[in-house]
N, C-alpha and C positions, 0 to 999 in steps of 0.2 A: 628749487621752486617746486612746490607740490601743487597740482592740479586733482584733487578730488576725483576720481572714477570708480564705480561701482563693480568689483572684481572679483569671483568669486572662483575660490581652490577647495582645493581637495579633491578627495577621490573619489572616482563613480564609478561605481562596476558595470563594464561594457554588457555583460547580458542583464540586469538588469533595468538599464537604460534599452535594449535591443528590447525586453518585454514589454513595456510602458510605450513605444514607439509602436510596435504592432498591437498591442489594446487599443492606442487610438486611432489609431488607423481600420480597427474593425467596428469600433463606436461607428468614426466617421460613415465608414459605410452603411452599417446598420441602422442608423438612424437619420439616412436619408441625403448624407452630406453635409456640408458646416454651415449654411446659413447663419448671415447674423454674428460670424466669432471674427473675432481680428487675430491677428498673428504679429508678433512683434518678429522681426528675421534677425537673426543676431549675427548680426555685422562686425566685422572688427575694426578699430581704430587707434591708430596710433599717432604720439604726442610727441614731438622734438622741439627745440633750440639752437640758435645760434648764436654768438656776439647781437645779432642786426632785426632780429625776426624768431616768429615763434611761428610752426606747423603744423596741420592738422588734418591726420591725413584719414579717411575714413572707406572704408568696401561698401558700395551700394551696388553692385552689380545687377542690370536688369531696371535701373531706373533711367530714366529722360531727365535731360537737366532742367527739362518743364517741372518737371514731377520733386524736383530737391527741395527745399527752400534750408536759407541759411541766416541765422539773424544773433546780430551782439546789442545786448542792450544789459547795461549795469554791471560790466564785467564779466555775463553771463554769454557763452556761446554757445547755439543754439544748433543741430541739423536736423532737419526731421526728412524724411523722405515717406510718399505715400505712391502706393500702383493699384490702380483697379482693372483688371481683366472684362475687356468686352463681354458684354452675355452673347452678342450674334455668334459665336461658339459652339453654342448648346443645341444647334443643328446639329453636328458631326456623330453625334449620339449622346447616349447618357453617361454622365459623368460616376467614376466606381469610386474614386477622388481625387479633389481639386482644392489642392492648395497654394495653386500658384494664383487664381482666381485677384487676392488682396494679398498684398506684403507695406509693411508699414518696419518705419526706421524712425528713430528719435534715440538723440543722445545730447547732453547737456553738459557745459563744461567751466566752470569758473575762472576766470584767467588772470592772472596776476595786473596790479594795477601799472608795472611798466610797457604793459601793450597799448597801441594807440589806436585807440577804438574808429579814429579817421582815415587810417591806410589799411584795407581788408581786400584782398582778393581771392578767391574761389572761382575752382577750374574741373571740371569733370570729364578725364579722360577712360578708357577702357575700364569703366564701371568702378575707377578709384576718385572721390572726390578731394583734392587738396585746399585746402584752406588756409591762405598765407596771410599773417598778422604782423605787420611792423613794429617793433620796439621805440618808445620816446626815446629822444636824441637825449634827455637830460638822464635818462637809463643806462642808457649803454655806457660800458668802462672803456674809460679815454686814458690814453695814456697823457703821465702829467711829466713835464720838462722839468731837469733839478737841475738849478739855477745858482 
């Protein structure tokens, strides 16, 4: 079964990734803080099976399972998670930067059509959410009697 994921290889060279992380981070500072910019958090998530069920297991660490939302609709499985950081905060002083502020999660997954889009449960323990999908009964491999 192939599930579609947006995966991206190759190589990066750690310094400069390490200079691109501290330019922006002296933007950030210099120009006042990031007002206004979203941050996608890159979360990782992984995809299993079994005979009975298919799994979905995704890192949102630091979200409330207020804060998750999970939705299947047209084959299409759906996580998106959003945090926004209280301003009452910005008593404690001035911020040099703040990017913990907003973190935003969204990921999208096409599912094969032996999943039954009627049995879905999701659970959100130690900042991993699971997201358990049943398999249709007419799916799953039965053993056949030779007769």
């Amino acid at each position: 079964m192939a599930l579609p994921a947006k995966v991206q290889r190759g190589f990066v060279d750690p310094l400069d990734m390490i200079g691109r992380e501290f330019d922006t981070a002296l933007n950030r500072f210099f120009q006042g803080g990031d007002a206004g910019r979203q941050y996608m958090a890159p979360y990782g998530v992984d995809i299993r099976e079994d005979a009975d069920h298919l799994y979905v297991e995704a890192d949102i660490p630091g979200f409330k399972k207020e804060e998750v939302d999970v939705t299947l609709e047209n084959q299409m499985l759906t996580i998106s998670a959003e945090h926004r950081e209280e301003q009452a905060d910005q008593k404690k002083g001035d911020w040099l930067l703040n990017e913990r502020r907003y973190a935003r999660f969204q990921r999208s997954f096409t599912l094969p059509p032996s999943v039954d889009d009627q049995k879905v449960d999701a659970k959100l323990k130690d900042g991993v959410l699971t997201v358990t999908l049943n398999k249709r009964e007419e799916t799953k491999p039965r053993k056949i009697q030779i007769g």
